[in-house]
C-alpha positions in Angstrom: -110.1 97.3 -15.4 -111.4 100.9 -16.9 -109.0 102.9 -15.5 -105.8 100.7 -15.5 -103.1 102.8 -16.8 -101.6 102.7 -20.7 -98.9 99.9 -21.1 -95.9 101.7 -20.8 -95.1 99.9 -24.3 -97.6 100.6 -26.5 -98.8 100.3 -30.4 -102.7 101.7 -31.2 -102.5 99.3 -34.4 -101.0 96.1 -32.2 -104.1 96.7 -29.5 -106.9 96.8 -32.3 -105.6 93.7 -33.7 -105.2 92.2 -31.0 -107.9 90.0 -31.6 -107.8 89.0 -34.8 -106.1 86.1 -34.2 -108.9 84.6 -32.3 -111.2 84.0 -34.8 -109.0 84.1 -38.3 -112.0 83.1 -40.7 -114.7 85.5 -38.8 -115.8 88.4 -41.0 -113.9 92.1 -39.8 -115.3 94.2 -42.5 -117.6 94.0 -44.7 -118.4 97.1 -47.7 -121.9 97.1 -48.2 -124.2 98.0 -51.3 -121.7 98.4 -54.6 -121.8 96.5 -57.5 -120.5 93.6 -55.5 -119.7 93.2 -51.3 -116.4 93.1 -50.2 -115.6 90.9 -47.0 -112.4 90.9 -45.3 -111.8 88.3 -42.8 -109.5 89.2 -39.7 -106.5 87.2 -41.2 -106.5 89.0 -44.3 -107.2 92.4 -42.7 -104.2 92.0 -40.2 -102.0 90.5 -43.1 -103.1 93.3 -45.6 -102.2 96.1 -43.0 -99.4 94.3 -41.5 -97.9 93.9 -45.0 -98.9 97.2 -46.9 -96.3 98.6 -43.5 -93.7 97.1 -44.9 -94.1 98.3 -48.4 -94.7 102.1 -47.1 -91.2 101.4 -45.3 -89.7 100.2 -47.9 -90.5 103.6 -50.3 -88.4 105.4 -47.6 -90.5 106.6 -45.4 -89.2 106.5 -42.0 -90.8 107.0 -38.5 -92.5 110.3 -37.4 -93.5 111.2 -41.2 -96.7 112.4 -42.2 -99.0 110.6 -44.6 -101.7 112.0 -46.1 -104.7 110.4 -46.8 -106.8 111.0 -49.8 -109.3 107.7 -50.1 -112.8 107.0 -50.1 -114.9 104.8 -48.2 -112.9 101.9 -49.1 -111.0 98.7 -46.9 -107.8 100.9 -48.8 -108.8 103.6 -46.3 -108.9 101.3 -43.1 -105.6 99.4 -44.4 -103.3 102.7 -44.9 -104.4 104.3 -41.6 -103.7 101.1 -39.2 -100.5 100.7 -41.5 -99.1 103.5 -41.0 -99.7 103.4 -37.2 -98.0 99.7 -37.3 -94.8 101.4 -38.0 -94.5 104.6 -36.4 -95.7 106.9 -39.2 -98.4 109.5 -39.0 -101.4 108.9 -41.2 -103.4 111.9 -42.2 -107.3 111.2 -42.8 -108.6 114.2 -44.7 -112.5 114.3 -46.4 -112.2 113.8 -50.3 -115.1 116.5 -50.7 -112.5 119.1 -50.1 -111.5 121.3 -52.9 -108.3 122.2 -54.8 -107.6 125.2 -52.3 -108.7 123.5 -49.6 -106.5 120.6 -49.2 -103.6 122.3 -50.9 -103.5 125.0 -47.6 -103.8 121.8 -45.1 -100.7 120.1 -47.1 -99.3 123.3 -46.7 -99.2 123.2 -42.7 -98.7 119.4 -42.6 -95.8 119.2 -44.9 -96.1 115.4 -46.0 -93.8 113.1 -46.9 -96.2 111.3 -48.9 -99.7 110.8 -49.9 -102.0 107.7 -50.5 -104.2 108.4 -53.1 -107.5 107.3 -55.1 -107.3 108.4 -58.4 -110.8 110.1 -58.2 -110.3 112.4 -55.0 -108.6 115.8 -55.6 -104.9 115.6 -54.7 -103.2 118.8 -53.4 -100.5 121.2 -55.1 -97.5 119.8 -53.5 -94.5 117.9 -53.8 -94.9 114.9 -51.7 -94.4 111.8 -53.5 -97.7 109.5 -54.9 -98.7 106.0 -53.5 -101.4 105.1 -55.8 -104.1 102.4 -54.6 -102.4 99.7 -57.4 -99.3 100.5 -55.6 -100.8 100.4 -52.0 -102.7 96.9 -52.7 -99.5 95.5 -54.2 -98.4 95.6 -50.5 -100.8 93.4 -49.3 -99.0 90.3 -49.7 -95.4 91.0 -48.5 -94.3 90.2 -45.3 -96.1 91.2 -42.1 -94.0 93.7 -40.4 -93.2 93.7 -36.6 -95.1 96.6 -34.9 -93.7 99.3 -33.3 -94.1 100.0 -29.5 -92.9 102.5 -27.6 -94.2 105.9 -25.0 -98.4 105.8 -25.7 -98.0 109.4 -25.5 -96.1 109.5 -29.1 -97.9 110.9 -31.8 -99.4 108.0 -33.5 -102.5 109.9 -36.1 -103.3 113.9 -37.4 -107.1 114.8 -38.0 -108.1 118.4 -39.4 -111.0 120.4 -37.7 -112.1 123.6 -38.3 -110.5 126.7 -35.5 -112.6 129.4 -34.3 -109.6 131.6 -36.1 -111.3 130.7 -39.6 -108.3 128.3 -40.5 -108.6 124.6 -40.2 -106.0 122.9 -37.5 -104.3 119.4 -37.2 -105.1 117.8 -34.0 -102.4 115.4 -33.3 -103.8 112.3 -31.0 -101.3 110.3 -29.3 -101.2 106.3 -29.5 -103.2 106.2 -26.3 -105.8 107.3 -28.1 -107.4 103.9 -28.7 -107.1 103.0 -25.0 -109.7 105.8 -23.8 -112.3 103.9 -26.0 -112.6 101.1 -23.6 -115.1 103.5 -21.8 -117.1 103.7 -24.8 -117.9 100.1 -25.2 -120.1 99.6 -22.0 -120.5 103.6 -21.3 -122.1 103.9 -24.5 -122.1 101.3 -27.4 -123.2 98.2 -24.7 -121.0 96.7 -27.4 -119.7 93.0 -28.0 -117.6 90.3 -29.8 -120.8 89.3 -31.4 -122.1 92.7 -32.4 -122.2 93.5 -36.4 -122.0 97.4 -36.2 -123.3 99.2 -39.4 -121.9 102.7 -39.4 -123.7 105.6 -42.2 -120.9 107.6 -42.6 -117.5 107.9 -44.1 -114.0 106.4 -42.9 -112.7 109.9 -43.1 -115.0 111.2 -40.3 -113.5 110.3 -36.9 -116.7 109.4 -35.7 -117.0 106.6 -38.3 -113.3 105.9 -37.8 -113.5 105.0 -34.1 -117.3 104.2 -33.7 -117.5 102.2 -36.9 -114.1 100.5 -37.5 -111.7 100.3 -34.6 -114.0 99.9 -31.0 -115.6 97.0 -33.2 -112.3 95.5 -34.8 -110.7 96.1 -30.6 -113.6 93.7 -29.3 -113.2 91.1 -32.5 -116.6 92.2 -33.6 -118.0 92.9 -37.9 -117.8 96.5 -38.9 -120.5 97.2 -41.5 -119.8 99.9 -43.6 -121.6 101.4 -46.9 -119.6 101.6 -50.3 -118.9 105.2 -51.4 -122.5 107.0 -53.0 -124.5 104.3 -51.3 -128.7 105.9 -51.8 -130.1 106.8 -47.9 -133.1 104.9 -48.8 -130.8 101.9 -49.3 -129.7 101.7 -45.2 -132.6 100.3 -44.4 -132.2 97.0 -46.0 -128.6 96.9 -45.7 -129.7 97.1 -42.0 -131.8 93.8 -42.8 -129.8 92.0 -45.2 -126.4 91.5 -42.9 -128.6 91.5 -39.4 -126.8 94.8 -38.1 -127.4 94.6 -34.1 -125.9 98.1 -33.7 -126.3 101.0 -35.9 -124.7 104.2 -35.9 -125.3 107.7 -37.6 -125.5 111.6 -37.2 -128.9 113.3 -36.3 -129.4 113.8 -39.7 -129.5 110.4 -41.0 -132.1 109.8 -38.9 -134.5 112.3 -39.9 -134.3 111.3 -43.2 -135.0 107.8 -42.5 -138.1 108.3 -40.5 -139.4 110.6 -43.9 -138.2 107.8 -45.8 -140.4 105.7 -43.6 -138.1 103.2 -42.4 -139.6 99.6 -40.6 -138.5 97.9 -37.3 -135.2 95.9 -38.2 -135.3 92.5 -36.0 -131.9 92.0 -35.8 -131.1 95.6 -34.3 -130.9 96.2 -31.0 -130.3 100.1 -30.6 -129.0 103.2 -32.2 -125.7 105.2 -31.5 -125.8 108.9 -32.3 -123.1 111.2 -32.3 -121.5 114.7 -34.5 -124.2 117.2 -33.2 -127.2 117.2 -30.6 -130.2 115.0 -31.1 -133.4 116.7 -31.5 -135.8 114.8 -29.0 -138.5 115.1 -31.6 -136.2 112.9 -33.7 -135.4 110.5 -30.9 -139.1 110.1 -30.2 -140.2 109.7 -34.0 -137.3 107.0 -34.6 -138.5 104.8 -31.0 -141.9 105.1 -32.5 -140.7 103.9 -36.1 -138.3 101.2 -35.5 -138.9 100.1 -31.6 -135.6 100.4 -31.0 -133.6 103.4 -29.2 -131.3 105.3 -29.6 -127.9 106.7 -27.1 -126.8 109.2 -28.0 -122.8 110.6 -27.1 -121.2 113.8 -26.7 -117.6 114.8 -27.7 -115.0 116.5 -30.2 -112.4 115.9 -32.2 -109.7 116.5 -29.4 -111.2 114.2 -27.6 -113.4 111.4 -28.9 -116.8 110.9 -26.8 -116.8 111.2 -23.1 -120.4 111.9 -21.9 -123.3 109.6 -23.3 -126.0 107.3 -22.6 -126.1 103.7 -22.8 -128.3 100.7 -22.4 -127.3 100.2 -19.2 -128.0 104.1 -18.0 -130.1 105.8 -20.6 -129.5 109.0 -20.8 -132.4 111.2 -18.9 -135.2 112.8 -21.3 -133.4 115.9 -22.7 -130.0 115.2 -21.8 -126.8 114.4 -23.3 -126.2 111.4 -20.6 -123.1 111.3 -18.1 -119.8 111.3 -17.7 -118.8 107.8 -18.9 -117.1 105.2 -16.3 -113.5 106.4 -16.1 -114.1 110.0 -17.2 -113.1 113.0 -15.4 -115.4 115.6 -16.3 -116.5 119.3 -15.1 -118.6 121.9 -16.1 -116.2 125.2 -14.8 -117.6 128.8 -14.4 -115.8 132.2 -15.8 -113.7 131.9 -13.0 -112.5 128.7 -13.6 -114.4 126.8 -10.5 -116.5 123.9 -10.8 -120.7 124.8 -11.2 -123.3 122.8 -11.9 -123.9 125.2 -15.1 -120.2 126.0 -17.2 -118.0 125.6 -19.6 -118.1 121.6 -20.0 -114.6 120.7 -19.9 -112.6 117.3 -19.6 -109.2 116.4 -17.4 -105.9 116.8 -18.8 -105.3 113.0 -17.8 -108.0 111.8 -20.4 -105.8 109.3 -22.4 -108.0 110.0 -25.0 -107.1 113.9 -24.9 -105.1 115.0 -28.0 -101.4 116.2 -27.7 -102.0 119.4 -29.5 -102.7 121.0 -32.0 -100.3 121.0 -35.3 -98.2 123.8 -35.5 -100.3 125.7 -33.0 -98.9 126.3 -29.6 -100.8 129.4 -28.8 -103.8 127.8 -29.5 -103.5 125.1 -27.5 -102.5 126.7 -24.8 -105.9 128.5 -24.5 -107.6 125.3 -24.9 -106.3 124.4 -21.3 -107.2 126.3 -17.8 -105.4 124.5 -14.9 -105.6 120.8 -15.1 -108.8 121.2 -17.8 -109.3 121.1 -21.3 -112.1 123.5 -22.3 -114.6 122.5 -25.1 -116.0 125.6 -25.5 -119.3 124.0 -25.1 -121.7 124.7 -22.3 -123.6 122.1 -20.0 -126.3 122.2 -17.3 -125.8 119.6 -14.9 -129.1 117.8 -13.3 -129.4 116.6 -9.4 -129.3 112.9 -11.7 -126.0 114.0 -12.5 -127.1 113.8 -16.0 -126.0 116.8 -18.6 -128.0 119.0 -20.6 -126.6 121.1 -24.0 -126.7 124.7 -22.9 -124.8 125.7 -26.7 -121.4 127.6 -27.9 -119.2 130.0 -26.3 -118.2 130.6 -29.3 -119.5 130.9 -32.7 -119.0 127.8 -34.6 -121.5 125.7 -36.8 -122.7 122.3 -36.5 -123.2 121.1 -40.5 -124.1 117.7 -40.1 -121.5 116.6 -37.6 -118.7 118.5 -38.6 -117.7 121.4 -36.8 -117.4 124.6 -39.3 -116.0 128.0 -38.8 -118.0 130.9 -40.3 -114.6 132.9 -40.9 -114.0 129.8 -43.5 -117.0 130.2 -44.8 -117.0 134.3 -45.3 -113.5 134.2 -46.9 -114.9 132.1 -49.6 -117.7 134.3 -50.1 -115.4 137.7 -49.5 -114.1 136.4 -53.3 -118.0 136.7 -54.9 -118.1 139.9 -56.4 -120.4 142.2 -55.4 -120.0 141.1 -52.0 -119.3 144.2 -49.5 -119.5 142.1 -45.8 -120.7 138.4 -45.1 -121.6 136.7 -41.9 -122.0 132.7 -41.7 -124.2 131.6 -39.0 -125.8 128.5 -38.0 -129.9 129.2 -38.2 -132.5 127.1 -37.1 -135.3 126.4 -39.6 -137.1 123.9 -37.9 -137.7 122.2 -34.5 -134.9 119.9 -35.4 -133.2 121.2 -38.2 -130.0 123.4 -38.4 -128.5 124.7 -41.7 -125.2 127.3 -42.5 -127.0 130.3 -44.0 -125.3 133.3 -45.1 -126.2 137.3 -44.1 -124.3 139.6 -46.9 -124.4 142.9 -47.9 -124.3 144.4 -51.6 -125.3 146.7 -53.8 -128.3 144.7 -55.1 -129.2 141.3 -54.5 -127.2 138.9 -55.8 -127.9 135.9 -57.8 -128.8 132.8 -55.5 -127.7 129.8 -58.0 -124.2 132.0 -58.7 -123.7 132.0 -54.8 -124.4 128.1 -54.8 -121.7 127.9 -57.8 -119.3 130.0 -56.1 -119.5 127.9 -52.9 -119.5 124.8 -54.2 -116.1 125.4 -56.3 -114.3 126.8 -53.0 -116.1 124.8 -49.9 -116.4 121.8 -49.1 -120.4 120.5 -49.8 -120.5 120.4 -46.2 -119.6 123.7 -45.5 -122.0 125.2 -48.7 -124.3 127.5 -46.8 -128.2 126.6 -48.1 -129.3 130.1 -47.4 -128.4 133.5 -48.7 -129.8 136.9 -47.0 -129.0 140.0 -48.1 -128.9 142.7 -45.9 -128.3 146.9 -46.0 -125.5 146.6 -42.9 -124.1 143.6 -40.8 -124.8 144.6 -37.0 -121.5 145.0 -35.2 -120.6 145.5 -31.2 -118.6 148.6 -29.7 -115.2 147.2 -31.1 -116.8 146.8 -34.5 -116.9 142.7 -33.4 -119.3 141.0 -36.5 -122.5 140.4 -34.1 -123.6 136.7 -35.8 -125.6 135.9 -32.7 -127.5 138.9 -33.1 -128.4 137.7 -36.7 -129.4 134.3 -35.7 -131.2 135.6 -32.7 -133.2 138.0 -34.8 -134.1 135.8 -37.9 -134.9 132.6 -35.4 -137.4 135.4 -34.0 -139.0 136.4 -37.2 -139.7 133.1 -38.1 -140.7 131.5 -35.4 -138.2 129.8 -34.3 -137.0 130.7 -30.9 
């Protein structure tokens, strides 16, 4: 049942595997679109992970360490991060766009005992020891260790996501984790054994980690997954060629593929959508397109997806869905008390809740009121019980699924000189179209294409604002508060887009 508890003895990487041993010779992954496919069957998948634990034990590594992760979309990346779970150590995921001083202040606050490594993705300035991928897949073929088992609420996995304080944090999520995605499968995904689920993005993203790789791998179904660099106009095919039934994406993607002009797939049933809110225009435009729908989900980083719709409750028109089977969720007023318009906020019982967040007590603390984990997101709940995006409390950006603080952003930019004051705020250009711009004030107006430079050698390209405005003064409150709502709410109005 749902809302049986977590075994008392418990391994994340034992449960996903679980059935791999049903059907050896079926297909578990396949990396689509390089200069040749790669297909891993569930026997070699289980033995690969199984046995690449034993070789990261056997470098020293012990349980509770922290391993960073700097791979690309590549079965190396799947293999390491189930490995390390196998055996009680913490793997790391971290995005291999993220620069020199980026990844070098994470390392900093994670304090690794080790990192797995491409030898293509920037490696920080630190002293934990190298596992190189020859070294990794030398692994593969030694002897498959025994899991681990042991409380569900141990730490079992650290991701980073960016803080309202400007500096990116570690959410640690416990081993019961992977357990809270049971209410995914039929409260969104309508997901199968027999379902081949072809996921756009990149291993690094949680979304493609859980959506893409372990709720299929959990049921025994095929994970679909581009190589690295794989051309947009490309998915379409893929879609065709290996008779995806499920395919899943960020908003984004799917604008681009109705310009692109993509045709009905047969094989595909529906769409999953997930990383930011889904314009209805694009909803409507892709039904139109392809014939097929799409359900869309709503969650974070501390706590996977827990409102959505599914094919067996769409969601209503302009809505993000409901409260999947199992969930415990509220929307809570500035008081704390349930409403049907608040703070949308999730029970401190959600299995799939993180632990905290990584060297952060005070932080997490304020993420909890009572027995409730606040999102800082706020919903308007319909008589259907449906939900409906109301926006931020606070002011983070949405750049194509992953959450970004402007503070990150405006220290990069505070090192451009000629830069007095800068304000990074999420603008809306069109009717379904959100980008990071940037409000800064100067002496005289500053080069566009040295701002794009600039940016691009300290952000990552998914934090790069795509617009620069230079203004005389920044608008600030009574307590000399940066106003960015005030300059969103002002340019939206002068063009149009309110």
């Amino acid at each position: 049942m749902i809302n049986d508890p977590v075994p008392a003895s418990f391994n994340m990487a034992s449960y996903i595997l679980a059935r791999a041993g049903d059907n050896p010779t079926k297909i578990a992954l396949t990396i689509l679109g390089g200069d040749m496919d790669e297909c891993w069957t569930y026997a070699q998948i289980e033995a690969a992970i199984r046995g690449t634990a034993t070789g990261l034990l056997a470098t020293g590594l012990v349980l509770g360490d922290r391993v960073l992760l700097r791979l690309g979309n590549t079965p190396e990346f799947a293999i390491a991060f189930l490995a390390c779970i196998a055996v009680d150590l913490i793997p790391v995921p971290t995005s291999s766009q993220l620069s020199l001083s980026e990844i070098t202040e994470i390392t900093f606050d994670l304090a690794p005992k080790a990192i797995i490594a491409s030898g293509d993705i920037t490696l920080p300035d630190h002293a934990a020891s190298v596992i190189t991928i020859a070294k990794l897949t030398s692994f593969y073929s030694l002897p498959p260790v025994d899991f681990v088992y042991g409380d569900p609420n141990r730490a079992a996995y650290i991701i980073f996501t960016s803080g309202t304080s400007g500096t990116p944090r570690g959410v640690i999520h416990a081993h019961r984790a992977i357990w809270a995605r049971r209410m995914m499968h039929e409260g969104w995904y309508g997901l199968t054994q027999y379902d081949r689920v072809l996921h756009a993005g990149a291993f690094n993203w949680t979304y493609t980690l859980g959506t893409g790789l372990m709720d299929p791998w959990t049921l025994g179904a095929t994970a679909l997954i581009p190589a690295a660099n794989t051309p947009l106009i490309r998915i379409p095919t893929l879609l065709a060629q290996y008779k995806a039934t499920i395919f899943a994406a960020a908003p984004g993607i799917y604008r681009q593929l109705i310009k692109l002009g993509i045709k009905p797939i047969p094989t595909l049933q529906h769409a999953l959508s997930a990383g930011e809110k889904l314009p209805e225009t694009t909803r409507a435009a892709w039904i139109a397109t392809t014939n097929t729908p799409i359900f869309e989900a709503y969650g974070m980083s501390e706590c996977s997806t827990f409102i959505s719709g599914s094919p067996s409750q769409p969601a209503d028109i302009g809505t993000l869905g409901y409260p999947q089977l199992g969930r415990r969720v509220a929307l809570l007023d500035e008081k704390g008390r349930s409403s049907h318009i608040g703070q949308i906020a999730v029970h401190k019982s959600d299995p799939g809740l993180m632990l905290s967040y990584l060297n952060a007590p005070k932080d997490t603390a304020e993420r909890f009121s009572a027995d409730w984990f606040l999102t800082g997101d706020i919903g308007r709940r319909l008589p259907s019980g449906a939900i409906v995006y109301q926006g931020r409390v606070d002011d983070m950006m949405n750049a194509g699924g992953y959450r970004v603080s402007p503070i990150e952003v405006e220290t990069a930019l505070a090192q451009f000189p000629g830069i007095h004051e800068a304000a990074a705020v999420e603008l809306c250009v069109k009717s379904d179209v959100s980008v990071i711009a940037v409000f800064y004030t100067s002496a005289n107006v500053l080069a566009e294409s040295e701002l794009v430079a600039h940016c691009a050698a300290h952000l990552a390209r998914y934090k790069c604002p795509r617009i620069f405005i230079r203004c005389e003064a920044l608008p600030r409150g009574a307590n000399n508060k940066l106003l960015r709502r005030a300059l969103r709410s002002e340019w939206e109005a002068e063009h149009g887009q309110t």
